[in-house]
Backbone as a chain_set.jsonl record, in Angstrom:
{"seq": "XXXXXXXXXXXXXXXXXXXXXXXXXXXXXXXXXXXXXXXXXXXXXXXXXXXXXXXXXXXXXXXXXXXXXXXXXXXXXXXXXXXXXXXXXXXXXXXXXXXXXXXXXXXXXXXXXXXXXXXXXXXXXXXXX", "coords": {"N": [[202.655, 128.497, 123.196], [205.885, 129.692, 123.619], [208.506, 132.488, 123.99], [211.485, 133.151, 125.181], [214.214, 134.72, 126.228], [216.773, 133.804, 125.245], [219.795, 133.074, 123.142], [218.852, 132.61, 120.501], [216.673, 133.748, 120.352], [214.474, 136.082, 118.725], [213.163, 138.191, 120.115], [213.525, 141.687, 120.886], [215.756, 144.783, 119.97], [216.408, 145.41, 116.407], [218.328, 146.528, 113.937], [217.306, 147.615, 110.957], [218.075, 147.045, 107.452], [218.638, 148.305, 104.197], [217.231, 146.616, 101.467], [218.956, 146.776, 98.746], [221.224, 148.888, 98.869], [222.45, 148.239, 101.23], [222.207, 150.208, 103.197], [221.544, 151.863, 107.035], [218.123, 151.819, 107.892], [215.99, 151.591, 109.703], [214.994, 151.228, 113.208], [213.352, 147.773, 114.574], [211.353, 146.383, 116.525], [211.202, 143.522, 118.357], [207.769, 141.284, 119.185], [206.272, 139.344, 121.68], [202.883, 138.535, 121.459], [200.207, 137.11, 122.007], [201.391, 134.329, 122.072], [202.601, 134.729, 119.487], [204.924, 135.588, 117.28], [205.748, 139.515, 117.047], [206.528, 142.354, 114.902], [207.748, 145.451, 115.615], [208.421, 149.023, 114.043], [210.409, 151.156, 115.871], [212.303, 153.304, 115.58], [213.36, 155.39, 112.983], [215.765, 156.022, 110.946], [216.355, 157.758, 108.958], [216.439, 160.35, 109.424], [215.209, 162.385, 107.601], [212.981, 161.011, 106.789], [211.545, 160.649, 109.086], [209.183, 161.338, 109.965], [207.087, 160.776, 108.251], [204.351, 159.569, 106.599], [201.838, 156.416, 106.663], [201.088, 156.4, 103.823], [200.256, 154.405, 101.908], [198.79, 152.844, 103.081], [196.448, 150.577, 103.59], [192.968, 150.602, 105.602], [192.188, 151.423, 108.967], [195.09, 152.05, 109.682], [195.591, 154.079, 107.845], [197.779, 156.863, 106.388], [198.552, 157.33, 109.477], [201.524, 157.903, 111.184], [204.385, 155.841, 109.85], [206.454, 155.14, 111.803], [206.364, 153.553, 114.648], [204.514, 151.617, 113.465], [203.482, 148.661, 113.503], [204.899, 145.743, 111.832], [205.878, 143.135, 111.376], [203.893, 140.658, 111.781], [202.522, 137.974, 113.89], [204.173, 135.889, 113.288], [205.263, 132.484, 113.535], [207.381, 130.15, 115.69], [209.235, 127.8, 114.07], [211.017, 124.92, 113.733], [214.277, 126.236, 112.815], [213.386, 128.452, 111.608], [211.123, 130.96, 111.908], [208.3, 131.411, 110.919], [204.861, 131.765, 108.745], [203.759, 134.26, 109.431], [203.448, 137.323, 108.549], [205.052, 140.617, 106.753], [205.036, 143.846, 106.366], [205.489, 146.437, 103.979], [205.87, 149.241, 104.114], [206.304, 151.944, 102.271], [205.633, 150.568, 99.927], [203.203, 149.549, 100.521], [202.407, 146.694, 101.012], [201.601, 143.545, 101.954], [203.466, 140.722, 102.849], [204.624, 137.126, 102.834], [206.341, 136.025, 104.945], [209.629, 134.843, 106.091], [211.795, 134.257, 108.8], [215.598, 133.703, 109.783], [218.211, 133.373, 111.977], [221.632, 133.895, 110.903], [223.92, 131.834, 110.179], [225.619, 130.738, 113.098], [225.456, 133.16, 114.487], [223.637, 135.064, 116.915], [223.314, 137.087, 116.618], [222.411, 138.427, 113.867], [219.826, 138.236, 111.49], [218.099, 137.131, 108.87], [215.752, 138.253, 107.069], [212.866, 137.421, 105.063], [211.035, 137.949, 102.627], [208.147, 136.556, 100.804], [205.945, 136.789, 97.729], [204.469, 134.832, 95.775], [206.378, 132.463, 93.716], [208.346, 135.102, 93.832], [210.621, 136.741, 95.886], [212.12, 138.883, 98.174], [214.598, 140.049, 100.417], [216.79, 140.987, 103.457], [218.795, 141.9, 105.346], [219.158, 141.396, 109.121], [220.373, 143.352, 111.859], [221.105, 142.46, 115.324], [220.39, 145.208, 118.178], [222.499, 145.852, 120.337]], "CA": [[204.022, 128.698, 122.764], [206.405, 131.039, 124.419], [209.999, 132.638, 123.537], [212.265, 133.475, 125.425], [215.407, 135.768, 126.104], [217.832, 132.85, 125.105], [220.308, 133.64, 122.213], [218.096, 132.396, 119.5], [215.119, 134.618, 120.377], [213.634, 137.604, 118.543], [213.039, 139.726, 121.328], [214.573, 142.691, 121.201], [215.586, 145.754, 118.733], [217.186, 144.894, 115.218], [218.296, 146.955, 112.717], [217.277, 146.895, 109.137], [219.031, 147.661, 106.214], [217.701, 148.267, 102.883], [218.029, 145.31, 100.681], [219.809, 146.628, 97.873], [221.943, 149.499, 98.968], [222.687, 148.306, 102.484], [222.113, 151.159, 104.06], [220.688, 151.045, 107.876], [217.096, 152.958, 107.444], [215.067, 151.881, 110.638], [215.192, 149.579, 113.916], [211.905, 147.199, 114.449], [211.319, 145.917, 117.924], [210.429, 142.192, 118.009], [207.563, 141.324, 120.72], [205.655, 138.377, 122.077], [201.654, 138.449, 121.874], [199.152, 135.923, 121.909], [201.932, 133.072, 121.729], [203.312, 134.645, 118.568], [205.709, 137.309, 117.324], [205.32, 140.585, 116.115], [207.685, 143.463, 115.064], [207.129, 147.115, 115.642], [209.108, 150.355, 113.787], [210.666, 152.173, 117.063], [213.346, 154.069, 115.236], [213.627, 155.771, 112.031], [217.409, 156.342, 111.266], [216.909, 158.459, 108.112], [215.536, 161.731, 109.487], [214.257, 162.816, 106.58], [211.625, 160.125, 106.594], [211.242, 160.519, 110.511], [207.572, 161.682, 109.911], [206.552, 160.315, 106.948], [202.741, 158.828, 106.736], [201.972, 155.57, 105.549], [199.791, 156.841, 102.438], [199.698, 153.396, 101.071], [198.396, 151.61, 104.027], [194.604, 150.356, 104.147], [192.484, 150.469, 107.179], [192.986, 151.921, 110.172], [196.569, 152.206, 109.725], [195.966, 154.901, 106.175], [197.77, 158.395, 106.572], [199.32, 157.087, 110.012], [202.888, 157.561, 111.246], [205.232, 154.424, 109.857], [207.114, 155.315, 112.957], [205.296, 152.702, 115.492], [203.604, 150.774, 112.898], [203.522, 146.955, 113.394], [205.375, 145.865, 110.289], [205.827, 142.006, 111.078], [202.533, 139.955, 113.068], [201.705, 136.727, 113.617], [205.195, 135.098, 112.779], [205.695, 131.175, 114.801], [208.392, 129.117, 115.688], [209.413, 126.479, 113.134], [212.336, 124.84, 113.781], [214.771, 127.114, 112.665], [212.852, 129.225, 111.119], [210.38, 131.967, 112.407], [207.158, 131.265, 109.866], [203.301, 131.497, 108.941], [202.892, 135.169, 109.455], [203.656, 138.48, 107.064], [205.698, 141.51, 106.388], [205.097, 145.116, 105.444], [206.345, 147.55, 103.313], [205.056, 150.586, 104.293], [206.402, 152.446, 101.196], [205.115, 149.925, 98.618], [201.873, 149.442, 100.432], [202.361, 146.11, 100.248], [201.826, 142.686, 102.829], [204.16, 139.805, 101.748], [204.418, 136.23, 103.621], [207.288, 136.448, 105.888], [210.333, 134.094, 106.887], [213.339, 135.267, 109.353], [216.025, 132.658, 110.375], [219.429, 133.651, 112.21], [222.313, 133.839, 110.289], [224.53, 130.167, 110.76], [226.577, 130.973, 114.167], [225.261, 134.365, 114.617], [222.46, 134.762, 117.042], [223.111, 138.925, 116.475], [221.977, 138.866, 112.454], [218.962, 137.239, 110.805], [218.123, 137.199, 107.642], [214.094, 138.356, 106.573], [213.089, 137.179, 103.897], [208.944, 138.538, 102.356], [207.76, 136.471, 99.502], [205.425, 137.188, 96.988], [204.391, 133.334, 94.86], [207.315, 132.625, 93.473], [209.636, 135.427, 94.069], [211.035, 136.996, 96.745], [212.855, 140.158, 99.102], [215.719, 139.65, 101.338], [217.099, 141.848, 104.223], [219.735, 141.387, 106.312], [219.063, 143.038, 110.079], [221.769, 142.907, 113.009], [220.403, 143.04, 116.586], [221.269, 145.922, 118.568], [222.846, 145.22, 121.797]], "C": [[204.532, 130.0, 123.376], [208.107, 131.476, 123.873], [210.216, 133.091, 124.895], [212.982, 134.03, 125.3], [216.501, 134.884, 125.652], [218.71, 133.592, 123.664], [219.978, 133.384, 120.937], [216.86, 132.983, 119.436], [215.336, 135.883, 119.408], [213.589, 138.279, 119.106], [213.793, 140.311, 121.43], [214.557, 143.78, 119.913], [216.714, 145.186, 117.598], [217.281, 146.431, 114.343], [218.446, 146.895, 111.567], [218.037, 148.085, 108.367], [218.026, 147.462, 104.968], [218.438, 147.443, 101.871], [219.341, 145.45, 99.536], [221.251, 147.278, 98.067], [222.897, 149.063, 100.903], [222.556, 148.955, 103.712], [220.811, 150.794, 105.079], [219.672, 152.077, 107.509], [215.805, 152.421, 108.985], [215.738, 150.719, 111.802], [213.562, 149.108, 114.51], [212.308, 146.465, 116.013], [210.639, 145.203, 117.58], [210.03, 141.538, 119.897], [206.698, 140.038, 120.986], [204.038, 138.963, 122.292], [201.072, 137.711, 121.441], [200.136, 134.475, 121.789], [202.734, 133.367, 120.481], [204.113, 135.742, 118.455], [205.426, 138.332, 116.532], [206.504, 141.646, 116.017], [207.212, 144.641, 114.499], [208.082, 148.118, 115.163], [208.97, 151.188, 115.155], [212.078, 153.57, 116.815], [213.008, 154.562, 113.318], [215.266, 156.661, 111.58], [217.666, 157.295, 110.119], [216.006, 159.743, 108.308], [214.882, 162.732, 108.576], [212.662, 162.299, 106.616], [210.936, 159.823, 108.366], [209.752, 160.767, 111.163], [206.621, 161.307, 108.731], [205.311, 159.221, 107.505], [202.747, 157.66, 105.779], [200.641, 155.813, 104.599], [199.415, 155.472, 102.269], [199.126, 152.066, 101.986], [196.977, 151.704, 104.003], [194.212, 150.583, 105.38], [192.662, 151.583, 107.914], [194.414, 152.527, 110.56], [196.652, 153.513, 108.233], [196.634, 155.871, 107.447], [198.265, 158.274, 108.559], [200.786, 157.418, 110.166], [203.527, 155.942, 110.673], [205.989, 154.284, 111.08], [206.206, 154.785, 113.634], [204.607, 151.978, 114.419], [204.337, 149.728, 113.08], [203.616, 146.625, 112.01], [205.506, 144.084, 110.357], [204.815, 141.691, 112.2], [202.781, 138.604, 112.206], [202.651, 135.487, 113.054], [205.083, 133.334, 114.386], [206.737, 130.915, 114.187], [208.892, 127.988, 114.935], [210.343, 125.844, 112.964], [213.639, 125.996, 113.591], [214.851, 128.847, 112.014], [211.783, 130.299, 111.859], [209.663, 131.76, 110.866], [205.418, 131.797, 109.998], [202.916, 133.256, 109.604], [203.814, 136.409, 108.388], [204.328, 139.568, 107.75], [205.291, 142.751, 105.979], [205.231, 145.663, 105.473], [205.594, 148.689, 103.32], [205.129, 151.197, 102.95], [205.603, 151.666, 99.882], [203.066, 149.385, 99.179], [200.961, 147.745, 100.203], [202.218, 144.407, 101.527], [202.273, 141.581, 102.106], [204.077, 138.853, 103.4], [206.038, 136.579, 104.204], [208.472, 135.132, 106.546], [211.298, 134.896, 107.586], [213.863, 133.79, 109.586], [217.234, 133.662, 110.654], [220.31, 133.091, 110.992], [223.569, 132.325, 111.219], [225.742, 130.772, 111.669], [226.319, 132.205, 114.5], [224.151, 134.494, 115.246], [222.373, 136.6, 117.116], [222.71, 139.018, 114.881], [221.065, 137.538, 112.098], [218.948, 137.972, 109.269], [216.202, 137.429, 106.893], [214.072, 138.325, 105.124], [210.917, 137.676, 103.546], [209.277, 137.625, 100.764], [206.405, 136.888, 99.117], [205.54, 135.874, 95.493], [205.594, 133.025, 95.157], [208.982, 133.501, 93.86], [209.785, 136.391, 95.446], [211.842, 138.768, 97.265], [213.847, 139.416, 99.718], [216.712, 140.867, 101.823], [217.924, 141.204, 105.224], [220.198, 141.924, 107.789], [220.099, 142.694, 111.039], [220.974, 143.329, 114.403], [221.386, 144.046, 117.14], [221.494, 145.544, 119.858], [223.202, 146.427, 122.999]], "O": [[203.906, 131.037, 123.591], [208.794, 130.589, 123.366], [209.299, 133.377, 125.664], [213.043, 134.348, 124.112], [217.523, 135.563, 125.745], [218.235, 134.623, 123.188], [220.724, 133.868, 120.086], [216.05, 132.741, 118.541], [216.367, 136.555, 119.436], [214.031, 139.362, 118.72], [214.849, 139.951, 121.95], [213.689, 143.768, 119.04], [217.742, 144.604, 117.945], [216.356, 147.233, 114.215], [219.379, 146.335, 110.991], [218.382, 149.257, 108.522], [217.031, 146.752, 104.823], [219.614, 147.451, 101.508], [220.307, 144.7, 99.394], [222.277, 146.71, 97.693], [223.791, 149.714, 101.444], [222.705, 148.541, 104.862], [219.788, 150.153, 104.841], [220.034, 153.099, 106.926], [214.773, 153.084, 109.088], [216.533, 149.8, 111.604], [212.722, 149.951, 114.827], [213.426, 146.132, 116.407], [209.683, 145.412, 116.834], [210.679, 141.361, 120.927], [206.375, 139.688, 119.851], [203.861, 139.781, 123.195], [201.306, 137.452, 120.26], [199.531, 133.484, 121.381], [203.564, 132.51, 120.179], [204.122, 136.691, 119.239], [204.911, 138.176, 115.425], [207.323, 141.778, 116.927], [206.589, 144.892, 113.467], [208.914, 148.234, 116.063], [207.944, 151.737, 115.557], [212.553, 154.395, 117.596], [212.357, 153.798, 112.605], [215.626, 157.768, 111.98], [218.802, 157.753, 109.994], [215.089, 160.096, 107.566], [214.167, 163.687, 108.879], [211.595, 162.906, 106.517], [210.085, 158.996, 108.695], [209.301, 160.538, 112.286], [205.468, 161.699, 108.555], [205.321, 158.403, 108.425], [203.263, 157.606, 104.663], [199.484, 155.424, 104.757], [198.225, 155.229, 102.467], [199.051, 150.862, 101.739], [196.354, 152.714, 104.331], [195.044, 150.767, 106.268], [193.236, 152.596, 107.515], [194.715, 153.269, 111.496], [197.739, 153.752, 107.708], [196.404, 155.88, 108.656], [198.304, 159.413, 109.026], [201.414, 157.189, 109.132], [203.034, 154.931, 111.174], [206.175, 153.114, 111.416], [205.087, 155.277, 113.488], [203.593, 151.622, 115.02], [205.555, 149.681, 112.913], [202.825, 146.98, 111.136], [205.205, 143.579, 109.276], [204.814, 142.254, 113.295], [203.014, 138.234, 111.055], [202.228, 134.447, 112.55], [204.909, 133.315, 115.604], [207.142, 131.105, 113.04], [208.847, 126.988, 115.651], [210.829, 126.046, 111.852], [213.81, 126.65, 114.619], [215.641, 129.789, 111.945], [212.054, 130.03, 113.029], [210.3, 131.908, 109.823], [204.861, 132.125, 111.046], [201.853, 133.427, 110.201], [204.727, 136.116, 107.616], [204.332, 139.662, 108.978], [205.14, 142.677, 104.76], [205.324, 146.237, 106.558], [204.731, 148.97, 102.488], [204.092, 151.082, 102.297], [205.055, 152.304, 98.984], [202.11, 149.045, 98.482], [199.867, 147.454, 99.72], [203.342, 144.351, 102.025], [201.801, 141.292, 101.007], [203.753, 139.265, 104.514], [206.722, 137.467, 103.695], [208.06, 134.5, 107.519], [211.654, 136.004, 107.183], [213.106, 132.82, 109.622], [217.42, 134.616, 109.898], [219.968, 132.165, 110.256], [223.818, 132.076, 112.399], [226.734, 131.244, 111.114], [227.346, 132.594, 115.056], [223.213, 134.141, 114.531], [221.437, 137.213, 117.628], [222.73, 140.226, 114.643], [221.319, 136.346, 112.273], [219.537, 138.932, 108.772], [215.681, 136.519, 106.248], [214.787, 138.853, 104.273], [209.936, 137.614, 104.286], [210.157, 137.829, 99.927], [205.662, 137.324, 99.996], [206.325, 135.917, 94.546], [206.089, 133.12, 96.281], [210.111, 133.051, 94.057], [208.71, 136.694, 95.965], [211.964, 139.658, 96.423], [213.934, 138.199, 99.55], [217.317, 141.591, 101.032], [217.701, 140.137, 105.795], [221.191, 142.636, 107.935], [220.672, 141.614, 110.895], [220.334, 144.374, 114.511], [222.599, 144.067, 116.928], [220.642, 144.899, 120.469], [223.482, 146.089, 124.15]]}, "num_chains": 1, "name": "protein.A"}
């Protein structure tokens, strides 16, 4: 499986907003490896938090910059959907299952969505151009 630059692709930089308040707070670069997608923190837009460590990350990744951390892996193609791989929240420390789909006529805003069983997140990012 392969993407492409077409106007329904991922590839490229987005910026996120924080779900509740709107506000933009980073941009995630979305990249092609192994056949699937992944998205990387290349910006931090609230300079306060421009150095901030991810304390609550396991592994390899503890006590790390969030700045460059791989925050979505392992997402495929699913009809309209982008599926089947995860999300995380650096601050909460937290990996959730992961959908994105474009927004209907918009191939500049998707819509990420992280669940958790039952309930859910939802983020609304805009590519940058």
């Amino acid at each position: 499986m392969s993407f492409n630059l077409s106007s329904q692709s991922l590839i490229g930089k987005w910026k996120t907003r924080h779900e509740s308040s709107g506000k933009a707070i980073s941009v995630v670069e979305f990249f092609e490896k192994n056949g699937k997608l992944f998205g990387k923190i290349v910006e931090i837009l609230e300079k306060e938090h421009e150095k901030n460590l991810c304390k609550r990350c396991k592994g390899e990744e503890k006590n790390k910059p969030i700045l460059g951390l791989t925050i979505i892996k392992n997402m495929e193609k699913d009809g309209n959907y982008y599926r089947k791989g995860t999300i995380f929240h650096p601050v909460l420390g937290k990996t959730f299952r992961c959908r994105i789909k474009f927004l209907k006529n918009d191939s500049n805003k998707i819509q990420v969505r992280g669940y958790f069983l039952f309930l859910f997140g939802t983020q609304y990012w805009e590519r940058i151009l």
